[in-house]
N, C-alpha and C positions, 0 to 999 in steps of 0.2 A: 505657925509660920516657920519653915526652916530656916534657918541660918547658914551661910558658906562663909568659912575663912578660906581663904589662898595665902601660899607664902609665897616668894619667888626665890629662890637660890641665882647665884652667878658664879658660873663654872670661873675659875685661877685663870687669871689672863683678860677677863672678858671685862668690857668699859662698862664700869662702876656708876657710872652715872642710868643707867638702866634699873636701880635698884629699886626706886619710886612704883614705875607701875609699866606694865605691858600690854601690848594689843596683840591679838589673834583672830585672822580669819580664816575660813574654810570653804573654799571653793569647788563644788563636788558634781562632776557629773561636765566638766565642761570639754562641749563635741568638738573633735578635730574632722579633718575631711580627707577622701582617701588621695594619698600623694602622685598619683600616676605611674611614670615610669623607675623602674628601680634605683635606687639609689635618691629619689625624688623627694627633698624636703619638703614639711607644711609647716606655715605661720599662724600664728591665732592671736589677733589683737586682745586681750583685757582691759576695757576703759575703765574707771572708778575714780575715787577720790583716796587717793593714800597718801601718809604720814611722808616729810620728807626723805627718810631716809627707812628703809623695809627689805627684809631678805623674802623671797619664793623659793620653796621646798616644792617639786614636782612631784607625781607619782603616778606611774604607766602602769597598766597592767598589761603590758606586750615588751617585743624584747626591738626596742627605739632608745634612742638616745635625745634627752630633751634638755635646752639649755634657756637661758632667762636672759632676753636682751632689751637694750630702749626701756631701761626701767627709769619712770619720772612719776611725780604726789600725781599725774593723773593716768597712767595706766603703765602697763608695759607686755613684750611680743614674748609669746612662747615660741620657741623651733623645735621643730619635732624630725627627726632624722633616722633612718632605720640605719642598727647598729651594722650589718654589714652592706658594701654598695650593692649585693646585684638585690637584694629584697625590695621590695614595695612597702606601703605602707595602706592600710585596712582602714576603713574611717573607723573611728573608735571616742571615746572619750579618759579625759584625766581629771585627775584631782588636783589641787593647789591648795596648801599650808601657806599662808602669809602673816608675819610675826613684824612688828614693830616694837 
């Protein structure tokens, strides 16, 4: 039977009470839909059951600007925005890193 140790480090600055123990999730493959007209944002709800307080790390593989709003322990809205206004947006998929 293998064994895992982990340790966690905490970067100078970061709240110390973190030290005890960590959560991570990986959210991979999740579909957006394509935005219409240029400049045309898409929303993507995430429901789930999260810890009070959690950061979301996005990651596009297209050239979109993606930000993290309405985040509450039971889900929270991705916006997905292409970086310049006259582009559209392709239906595609992302990933999501969420850390507690």
């Amino acid at each position: 039977m293998s064994k895992f140790f982990h340790t966690v480090g905490i970067i100078p600055g970061a709240d110390p009470g973190w030290t005890d123990h960590i959560k991570v999730g990986l959210l991979k493959g999740l579909a957006y839909g394509v935005g219409g007209s240029a400049g045309a944002a898409v929303s993507v709800n995430v429901v789930g059951i999260f810890p009070a307080s959690y950061g979301v790390f996005p990651s596009v593989g297209a050239d979109l600007v993606v930000n993290i709003t309405a985040k509450t322990a039971a889900g929270f809205t991705v916006n997905i925005e292409p970086r310049l206004a006259t582009a559209t947006i392709a239906a595609g998929t992302l990933d999501l890193f969420v850390i507690a």
